[in-house]
mmCIF file as gemmi writes it, N, C-alpha and C atoms, coordinates in Angstrom:
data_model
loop_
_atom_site.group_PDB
_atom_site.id
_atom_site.type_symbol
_atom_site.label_atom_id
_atom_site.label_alt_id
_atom_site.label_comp_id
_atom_site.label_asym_id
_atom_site.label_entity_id
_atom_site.label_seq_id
_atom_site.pdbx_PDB_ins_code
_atom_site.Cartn_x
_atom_site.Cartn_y
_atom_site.Cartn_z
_atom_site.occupancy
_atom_site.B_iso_or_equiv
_atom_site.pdbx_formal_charge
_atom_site.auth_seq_id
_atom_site.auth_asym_id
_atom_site.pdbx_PDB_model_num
ATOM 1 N N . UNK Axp A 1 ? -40.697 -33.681 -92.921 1 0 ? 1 A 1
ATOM 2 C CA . UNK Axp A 1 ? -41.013 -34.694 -91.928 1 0 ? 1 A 1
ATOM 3 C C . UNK Axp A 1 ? -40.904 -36.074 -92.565 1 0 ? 1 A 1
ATOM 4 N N . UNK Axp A 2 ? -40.479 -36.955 -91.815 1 0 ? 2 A 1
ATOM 5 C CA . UNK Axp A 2 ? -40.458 -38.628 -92.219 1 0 ? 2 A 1
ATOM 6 C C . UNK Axp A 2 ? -41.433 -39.141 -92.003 1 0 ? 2 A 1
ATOM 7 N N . UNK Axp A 3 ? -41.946 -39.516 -93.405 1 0 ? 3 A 1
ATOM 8 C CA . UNK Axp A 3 ? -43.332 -40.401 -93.22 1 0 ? 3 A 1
ATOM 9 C C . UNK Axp A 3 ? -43.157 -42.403 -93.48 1 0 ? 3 A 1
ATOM 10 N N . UNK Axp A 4 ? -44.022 -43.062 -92.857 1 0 ? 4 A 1
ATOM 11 C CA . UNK Axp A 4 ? -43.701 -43.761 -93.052 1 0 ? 4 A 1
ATOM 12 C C . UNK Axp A 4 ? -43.806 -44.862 -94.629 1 0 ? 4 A 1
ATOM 13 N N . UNK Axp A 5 ? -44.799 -43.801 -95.423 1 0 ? 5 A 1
ATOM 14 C CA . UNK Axp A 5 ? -44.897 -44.194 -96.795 1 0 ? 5 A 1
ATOM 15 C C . UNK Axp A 5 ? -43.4 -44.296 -97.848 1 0 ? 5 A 1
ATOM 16 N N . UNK Axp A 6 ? -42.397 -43.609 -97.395 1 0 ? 6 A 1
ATOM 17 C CA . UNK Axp A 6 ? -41.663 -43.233 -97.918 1 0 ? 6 A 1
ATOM 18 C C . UNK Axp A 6 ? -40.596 -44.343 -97.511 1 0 ? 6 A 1
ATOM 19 N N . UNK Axp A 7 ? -40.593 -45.342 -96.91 1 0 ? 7 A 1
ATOM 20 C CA . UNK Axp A 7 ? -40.136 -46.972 -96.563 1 0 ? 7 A 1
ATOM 21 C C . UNK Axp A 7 ? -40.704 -47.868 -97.408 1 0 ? 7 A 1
ATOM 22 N N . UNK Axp A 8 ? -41.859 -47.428 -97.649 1 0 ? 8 A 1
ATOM 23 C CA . UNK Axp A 8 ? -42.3 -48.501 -98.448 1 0 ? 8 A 1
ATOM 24 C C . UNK Axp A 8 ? -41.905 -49.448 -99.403 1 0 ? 8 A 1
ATOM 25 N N . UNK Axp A 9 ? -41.459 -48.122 -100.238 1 0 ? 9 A 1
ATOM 26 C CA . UNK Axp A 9 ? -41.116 -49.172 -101.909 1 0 ? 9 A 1
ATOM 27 C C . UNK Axp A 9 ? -39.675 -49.712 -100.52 1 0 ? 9 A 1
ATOM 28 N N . UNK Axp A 10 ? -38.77 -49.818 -100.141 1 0 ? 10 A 1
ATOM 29 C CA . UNK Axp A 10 ? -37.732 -50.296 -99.855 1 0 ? 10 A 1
ATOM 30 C C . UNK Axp A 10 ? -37.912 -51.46 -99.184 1 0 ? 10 A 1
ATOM 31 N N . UNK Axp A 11 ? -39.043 -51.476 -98.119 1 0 ? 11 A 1
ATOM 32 C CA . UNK Axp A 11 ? -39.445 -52.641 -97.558 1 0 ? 11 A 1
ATOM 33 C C . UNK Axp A 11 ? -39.694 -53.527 -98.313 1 0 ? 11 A 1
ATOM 34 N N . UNK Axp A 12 ? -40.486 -52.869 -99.338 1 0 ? 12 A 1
ATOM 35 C CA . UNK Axp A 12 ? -41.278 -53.983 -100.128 1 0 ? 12 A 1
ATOM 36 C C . UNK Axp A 12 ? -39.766 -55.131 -100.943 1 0 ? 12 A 1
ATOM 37 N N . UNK Axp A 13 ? -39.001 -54.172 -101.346 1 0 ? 13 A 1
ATOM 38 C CA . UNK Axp A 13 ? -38.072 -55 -102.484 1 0 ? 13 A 1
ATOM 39 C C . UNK Axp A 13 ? -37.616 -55.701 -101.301 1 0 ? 13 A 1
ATOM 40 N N . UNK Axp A 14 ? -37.528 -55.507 -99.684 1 0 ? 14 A 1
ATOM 41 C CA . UNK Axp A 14 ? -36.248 -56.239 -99.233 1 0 ? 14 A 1
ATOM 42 C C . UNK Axp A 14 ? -37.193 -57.925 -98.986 1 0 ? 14 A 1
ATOM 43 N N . UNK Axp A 15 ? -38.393 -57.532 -98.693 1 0 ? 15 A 1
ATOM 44 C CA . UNK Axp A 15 ? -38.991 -58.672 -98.553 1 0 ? 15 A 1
ATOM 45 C C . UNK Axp A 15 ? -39.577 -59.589 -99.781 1 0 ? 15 A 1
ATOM 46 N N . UNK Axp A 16 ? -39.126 -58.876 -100.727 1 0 ? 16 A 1
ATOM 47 C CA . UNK Axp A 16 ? -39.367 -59.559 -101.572 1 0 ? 16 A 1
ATOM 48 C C . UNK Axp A 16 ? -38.078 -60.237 -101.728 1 0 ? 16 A 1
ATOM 49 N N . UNK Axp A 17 ? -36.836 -59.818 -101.729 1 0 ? 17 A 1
ATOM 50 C CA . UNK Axp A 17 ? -35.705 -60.388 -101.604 1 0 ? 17 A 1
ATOM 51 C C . UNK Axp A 17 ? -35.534 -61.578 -101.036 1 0 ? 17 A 1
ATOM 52 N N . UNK Axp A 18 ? -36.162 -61.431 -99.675 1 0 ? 18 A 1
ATOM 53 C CA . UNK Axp A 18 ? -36.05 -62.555 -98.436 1 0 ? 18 A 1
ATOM 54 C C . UNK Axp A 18 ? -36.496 -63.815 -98.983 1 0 ? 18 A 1
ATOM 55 N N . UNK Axp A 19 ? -37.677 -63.524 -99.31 1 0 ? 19 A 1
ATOM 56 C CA . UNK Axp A 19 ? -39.06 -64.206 -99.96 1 0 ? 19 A 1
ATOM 57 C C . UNK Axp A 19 ? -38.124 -64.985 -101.056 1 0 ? 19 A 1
ATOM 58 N N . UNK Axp A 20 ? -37.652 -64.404 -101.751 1 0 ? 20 A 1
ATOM 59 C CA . UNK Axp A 20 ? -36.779 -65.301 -103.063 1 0 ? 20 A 1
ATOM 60 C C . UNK Axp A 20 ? -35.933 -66.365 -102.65 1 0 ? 20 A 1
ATOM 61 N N . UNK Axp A 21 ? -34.947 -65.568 -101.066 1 0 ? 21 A 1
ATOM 62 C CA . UNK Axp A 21 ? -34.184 -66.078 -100.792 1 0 ? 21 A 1
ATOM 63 C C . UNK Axp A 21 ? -34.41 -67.779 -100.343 1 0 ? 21 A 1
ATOM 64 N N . UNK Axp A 22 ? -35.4 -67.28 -99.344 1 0 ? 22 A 1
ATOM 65 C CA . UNK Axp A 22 ? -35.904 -68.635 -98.783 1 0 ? 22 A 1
ATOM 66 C C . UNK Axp A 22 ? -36.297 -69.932 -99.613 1 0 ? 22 A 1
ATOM 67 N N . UNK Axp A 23 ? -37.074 -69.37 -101.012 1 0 ? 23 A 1
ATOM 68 C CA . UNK Axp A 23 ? -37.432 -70.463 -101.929 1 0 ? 23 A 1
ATOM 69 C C . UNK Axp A 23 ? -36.12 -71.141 -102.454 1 0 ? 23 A 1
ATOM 70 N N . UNK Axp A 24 ? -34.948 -70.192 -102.454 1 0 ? 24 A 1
ATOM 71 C CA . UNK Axp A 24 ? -33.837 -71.116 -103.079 1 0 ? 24 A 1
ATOM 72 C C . UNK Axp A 24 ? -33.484 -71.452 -101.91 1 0 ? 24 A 1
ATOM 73 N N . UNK Axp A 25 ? -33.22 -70.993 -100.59 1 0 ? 25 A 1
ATOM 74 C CA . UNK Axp A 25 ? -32.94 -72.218 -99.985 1 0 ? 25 A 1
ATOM 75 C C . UNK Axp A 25 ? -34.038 -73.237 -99.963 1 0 ? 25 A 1
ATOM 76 N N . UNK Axp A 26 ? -34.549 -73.427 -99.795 1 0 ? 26 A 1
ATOM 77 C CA . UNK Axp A 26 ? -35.673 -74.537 -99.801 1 0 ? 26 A 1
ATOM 78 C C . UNK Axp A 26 ? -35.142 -75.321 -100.759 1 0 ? 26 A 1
ATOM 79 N N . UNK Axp A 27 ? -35.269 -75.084 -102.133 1 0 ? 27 A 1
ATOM 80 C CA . UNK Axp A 27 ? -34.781 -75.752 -103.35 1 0 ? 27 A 1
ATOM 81 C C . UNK Axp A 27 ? -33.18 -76.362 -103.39 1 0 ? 27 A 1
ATOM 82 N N . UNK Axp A 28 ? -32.4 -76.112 -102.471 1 0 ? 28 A 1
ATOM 83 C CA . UNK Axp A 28 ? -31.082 -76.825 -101.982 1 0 ? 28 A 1
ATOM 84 C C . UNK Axp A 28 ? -31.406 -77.668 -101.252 1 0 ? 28 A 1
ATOM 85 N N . UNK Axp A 29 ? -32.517 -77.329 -100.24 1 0 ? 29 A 1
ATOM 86 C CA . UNK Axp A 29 ? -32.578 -78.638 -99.361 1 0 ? 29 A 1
ATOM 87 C C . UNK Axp A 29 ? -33.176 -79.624 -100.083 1 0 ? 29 A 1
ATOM 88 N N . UNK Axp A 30 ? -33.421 -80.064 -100.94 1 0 ? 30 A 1
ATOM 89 C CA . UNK Axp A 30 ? -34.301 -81.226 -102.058 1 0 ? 30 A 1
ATOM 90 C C . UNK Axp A 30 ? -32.902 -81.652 -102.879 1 0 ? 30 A 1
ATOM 91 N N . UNK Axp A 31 ? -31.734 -81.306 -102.755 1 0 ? 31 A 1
ATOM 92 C CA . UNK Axp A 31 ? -30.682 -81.886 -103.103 1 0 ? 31 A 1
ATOM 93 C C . UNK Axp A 31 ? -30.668 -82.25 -104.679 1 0 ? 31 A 1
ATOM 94 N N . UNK Axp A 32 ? -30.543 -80.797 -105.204 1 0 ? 32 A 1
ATOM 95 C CA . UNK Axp A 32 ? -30.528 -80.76 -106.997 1 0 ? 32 A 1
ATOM 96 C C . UNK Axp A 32 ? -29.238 -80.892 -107.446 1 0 ? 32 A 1
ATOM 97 N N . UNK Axp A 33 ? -29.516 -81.376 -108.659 1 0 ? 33 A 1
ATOM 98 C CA . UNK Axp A 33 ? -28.421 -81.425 -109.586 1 0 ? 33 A 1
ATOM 99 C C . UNK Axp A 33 ? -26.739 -80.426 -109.055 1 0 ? 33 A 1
ATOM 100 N N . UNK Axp A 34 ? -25.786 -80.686 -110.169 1 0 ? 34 A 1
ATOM 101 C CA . UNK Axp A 34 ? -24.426 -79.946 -109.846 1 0 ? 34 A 1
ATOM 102 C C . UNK Axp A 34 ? -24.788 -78.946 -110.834 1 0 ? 34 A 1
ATOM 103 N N . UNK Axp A 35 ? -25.563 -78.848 -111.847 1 0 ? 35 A 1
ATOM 104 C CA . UNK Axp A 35 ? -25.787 -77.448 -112.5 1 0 ? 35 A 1
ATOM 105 C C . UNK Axp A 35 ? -26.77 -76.404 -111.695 1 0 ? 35 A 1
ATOM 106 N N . UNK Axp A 36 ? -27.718 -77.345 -111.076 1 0 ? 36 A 1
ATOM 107 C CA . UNK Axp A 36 ? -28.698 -76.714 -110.701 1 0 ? 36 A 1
ATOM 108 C C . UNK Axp A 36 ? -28.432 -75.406 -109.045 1 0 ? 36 A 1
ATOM 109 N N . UNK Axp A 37 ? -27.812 -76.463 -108.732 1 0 ? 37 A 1
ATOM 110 C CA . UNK Axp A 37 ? -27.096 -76.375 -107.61 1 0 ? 37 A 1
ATOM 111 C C . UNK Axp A 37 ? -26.286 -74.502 -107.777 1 0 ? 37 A 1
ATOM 112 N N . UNK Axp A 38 ? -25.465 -74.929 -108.563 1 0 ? 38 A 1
ATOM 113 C CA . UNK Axp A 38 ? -24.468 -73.76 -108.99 1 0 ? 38 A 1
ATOM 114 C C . UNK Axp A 38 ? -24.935 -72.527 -109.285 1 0 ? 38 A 1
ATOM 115 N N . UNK Axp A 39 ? -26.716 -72.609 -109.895 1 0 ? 39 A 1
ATOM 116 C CA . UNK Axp A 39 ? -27.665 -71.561 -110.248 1 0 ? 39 A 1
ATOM 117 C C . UNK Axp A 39 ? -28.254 -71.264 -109.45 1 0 ? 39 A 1
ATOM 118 N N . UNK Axp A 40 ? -28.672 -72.074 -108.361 1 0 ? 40 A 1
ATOM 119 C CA . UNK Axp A 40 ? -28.961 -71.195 -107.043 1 0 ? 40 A 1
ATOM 120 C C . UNK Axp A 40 ? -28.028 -70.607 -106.376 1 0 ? 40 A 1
ATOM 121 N N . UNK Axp A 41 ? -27.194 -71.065 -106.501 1 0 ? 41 A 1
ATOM 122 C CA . UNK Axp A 41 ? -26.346 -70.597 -105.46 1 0 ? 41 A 1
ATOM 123 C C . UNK Axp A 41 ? -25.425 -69.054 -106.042 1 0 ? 41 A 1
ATOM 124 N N . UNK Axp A 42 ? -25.635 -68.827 -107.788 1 0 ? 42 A 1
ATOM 125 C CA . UNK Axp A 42 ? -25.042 -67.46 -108.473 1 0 ? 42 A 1
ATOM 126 C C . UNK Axp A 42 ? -26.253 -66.795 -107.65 1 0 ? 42 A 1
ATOM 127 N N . UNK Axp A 43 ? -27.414 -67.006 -107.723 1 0 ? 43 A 1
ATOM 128 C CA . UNK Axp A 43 ? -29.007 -66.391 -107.071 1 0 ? 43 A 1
ATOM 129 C C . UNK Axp A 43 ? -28.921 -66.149 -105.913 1 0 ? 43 A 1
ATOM 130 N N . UNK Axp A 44 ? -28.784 -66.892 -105.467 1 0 ? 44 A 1
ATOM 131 C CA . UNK Axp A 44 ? -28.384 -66.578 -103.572 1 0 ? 44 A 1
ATOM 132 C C . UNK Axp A 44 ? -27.282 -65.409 -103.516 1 0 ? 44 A 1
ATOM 133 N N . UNK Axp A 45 ? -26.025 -65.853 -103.931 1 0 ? 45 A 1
ATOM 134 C CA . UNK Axp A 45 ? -25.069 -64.476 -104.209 1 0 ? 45 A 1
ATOM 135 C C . UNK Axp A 45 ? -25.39 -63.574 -104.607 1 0 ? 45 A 1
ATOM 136 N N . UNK Axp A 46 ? -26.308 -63.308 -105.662 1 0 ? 46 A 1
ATOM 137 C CA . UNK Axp A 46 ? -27.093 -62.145 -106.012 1 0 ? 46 A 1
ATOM 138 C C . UNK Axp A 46 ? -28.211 -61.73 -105.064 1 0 ? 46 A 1
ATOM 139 N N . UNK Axp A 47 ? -28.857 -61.726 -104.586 1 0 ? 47 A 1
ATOM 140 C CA . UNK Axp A 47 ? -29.496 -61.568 -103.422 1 0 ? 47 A 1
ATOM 141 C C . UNK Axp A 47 ? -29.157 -60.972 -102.17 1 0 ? 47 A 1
ATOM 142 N N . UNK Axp A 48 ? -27.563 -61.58 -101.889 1 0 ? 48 A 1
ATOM 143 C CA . UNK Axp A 48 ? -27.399 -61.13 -100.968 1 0 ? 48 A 1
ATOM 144 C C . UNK Axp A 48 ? -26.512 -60.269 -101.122 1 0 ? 48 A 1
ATOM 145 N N . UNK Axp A 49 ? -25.611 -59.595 -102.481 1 0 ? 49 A 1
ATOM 146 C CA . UNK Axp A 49 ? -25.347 -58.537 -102.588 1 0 ? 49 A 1
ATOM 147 C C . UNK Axp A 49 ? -26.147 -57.383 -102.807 1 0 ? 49 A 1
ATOM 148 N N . UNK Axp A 50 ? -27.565 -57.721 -103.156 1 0 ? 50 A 1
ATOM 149 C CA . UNK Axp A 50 ? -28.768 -56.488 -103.472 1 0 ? 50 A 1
ATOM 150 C C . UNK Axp A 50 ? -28.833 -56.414 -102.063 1 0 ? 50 A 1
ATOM 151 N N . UNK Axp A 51 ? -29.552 -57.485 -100.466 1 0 ? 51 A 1
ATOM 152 C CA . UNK Axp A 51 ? -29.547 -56.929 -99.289 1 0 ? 51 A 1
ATOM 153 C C . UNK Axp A 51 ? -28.946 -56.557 -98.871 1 0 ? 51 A 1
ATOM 154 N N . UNK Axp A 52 ? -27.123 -56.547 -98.888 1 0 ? 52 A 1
ATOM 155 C CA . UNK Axp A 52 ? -26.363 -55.613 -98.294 1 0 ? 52 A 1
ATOM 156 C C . UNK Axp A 52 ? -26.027 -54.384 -98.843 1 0 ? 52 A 1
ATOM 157 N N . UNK Axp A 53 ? -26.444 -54.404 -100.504 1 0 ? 53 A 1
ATOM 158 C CA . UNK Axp A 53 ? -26.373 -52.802 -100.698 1 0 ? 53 A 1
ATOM 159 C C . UNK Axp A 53 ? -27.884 -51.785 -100.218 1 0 ? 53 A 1
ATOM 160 N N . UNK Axp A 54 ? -28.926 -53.006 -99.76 1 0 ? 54 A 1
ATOM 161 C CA . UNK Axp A 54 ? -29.804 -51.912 -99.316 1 0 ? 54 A 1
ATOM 162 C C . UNK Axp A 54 ? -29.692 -51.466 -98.187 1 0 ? 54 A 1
ATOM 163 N N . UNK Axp A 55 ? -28.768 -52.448 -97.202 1 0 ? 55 A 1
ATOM 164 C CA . UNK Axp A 55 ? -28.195 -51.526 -95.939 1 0 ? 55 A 1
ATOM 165 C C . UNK Axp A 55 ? -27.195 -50.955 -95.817 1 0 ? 55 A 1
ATOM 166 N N . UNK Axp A 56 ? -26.71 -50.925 -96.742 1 0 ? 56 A 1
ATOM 167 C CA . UNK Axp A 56 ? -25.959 -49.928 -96.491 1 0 ? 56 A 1
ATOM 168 C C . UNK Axp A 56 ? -26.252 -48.757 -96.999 1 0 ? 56 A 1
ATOM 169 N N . UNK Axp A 57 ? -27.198 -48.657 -97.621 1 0 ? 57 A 1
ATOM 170 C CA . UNK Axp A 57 ? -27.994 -47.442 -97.961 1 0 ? 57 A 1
ATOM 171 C C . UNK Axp A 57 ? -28.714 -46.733 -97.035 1 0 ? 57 A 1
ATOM 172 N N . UNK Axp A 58 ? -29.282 -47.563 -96.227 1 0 ? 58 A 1
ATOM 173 C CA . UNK Axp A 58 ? -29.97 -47.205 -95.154 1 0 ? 58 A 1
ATOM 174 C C . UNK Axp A 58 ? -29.159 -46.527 -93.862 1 0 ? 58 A 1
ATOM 175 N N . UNK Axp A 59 ? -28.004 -46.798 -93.879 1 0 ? 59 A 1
ATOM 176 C CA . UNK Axp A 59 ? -26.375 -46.033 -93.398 1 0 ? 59 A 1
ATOM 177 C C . UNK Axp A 59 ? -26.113 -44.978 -93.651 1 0 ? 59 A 1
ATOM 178 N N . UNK Axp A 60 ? -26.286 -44.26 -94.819 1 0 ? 60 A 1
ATOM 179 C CA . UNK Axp A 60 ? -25.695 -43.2 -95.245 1 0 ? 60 A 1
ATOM 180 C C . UNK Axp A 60 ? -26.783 -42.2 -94.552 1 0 ? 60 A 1
């Protein structure tokens, strides 16, 4: 049977994901540096290749 404990750990990382996400956007809108800039934005790309491999996990 499917319980709903068994979402958990997955929820948890995606919102923690989100949660990251949002602080770097936030931190673009304050208009940083061209290095700084470039490091959020490898972060953001990373981020959003971890949320689309968790749906598509959730696919299979």
């Amino acid at each position: 049977m499917f319980r709903y404990h068994e979402l958990e750990p997955q929820m948890t990382s995606i919102a923690a994901l989100l949660m990251q996400k949002q602080h770097l956007l936030g931190r673009l809108e304050e208009c940083p540096g061209p290095n700084e800039r470039e490091e959020i934005e490898r972060l953001l790309d990373r981020i959003d290749a971890e949320l689309n491999a968790l749906d598509r996990a959730d696919r299979l």
